[in-house]
C-alpha positions as a printed NumPy array, in Angstrom:
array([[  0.755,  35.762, -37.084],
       [ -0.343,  32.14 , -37.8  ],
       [  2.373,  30.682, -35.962],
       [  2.479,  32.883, -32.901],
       [ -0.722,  32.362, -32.245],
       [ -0.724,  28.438, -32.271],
       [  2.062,  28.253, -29.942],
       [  0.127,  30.652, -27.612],
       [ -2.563,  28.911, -28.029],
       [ -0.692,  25.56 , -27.039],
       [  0.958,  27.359, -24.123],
       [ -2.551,  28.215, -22.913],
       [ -3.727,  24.385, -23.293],
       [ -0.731,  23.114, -21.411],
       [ -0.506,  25.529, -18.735],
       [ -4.221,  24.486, -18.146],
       [ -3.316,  20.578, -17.916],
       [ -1.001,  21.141, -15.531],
       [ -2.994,  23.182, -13.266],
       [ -5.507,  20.515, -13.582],
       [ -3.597,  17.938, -12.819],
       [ -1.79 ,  19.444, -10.101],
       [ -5.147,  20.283,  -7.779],
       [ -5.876,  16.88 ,  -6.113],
       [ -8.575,  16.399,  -4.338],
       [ -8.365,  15.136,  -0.612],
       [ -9.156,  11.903,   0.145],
       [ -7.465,  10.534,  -2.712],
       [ -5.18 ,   7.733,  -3.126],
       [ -1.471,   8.816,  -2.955],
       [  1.971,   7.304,  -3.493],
       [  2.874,   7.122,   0.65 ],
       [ -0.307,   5.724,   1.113],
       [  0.95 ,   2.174,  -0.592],
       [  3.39 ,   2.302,   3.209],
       [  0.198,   1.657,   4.789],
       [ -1.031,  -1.091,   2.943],
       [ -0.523,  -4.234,   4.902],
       [ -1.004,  -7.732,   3.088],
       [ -1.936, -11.022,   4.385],
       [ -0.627, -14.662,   2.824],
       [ -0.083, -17.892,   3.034],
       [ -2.739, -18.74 ,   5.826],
       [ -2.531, -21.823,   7.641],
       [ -5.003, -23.88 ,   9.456],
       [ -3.943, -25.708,  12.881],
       [ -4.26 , -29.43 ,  13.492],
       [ -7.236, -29.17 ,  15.552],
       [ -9.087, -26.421,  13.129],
       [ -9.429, -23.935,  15.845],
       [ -6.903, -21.291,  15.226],
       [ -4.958, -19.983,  11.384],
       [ -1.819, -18.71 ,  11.014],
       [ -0.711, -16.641,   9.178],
       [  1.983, -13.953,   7.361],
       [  1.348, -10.326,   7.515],
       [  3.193,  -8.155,   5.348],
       [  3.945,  -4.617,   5.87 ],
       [  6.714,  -1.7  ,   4.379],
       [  9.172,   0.538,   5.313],
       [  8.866,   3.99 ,   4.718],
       [ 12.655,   4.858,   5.297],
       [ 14.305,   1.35 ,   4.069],
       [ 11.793,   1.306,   1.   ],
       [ 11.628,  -2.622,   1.617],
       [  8.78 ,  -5.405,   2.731],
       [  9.273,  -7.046,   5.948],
       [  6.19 ,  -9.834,   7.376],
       [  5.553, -11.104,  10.503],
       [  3.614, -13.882,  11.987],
       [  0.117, -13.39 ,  13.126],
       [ -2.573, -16.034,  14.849],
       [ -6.339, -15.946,  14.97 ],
       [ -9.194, -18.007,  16.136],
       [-11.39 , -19.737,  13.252],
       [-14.658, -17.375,  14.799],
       [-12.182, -14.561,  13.828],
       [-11.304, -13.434,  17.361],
       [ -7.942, -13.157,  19.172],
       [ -6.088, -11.699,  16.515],
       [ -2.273, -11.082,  18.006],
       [  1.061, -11.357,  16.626],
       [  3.476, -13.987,  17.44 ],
       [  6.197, -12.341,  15.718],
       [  7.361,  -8.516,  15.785],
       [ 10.214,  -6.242,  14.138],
       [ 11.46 ,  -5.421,  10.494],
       [ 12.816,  -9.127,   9.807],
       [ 10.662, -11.358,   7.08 ],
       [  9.517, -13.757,   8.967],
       [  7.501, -16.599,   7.321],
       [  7.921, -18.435,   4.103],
       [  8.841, -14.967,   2.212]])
């Protein structure tokens, strides 16, 4: 009787940490979100101070890989544009 009723008992407490694990709340952080994340690095400042390059890093959903492109920007933080575009690495990656 012992026995059968520990391993109910454990049945019980595992079914209930799976159904508590299993009810995320939305608005939380999940796995696919990390293919949205986009990185900068390795910023560089022009000659005449006025403008900083710079890599930004992205993923690939379907290739599961990283792939950066070259972006500019004025030192006042306006004109942000790419100079580079595509799935290639471009930069010092």
């Amino acid at each position: 009787m012992f026995k059968s009723t520990s391993v109910l008992c454990s049945l019980l407490i595992g079914l209930y940490c799976l159904s508590s694990q299993a009810q995320v709340k939305e608005g939380y952080f999940d796995y696919f979100d990390l293919f949205q994340l986009q990185m900068v690095d390795n910023p560089q400042l022009s000659p005449d101070g006025n403008t900083i390059v710079y890599e930004r890093h992205q993923f690939d959903v379907t290739k599961d890989r990283q792939f950066s492109n070259l972006w500019s920007i004025s030192y006042d933080g306006t004109n942000n544009q790419p100079l580079t575009s595509g799935t290639a690495r471009y930069g010092n990656v």
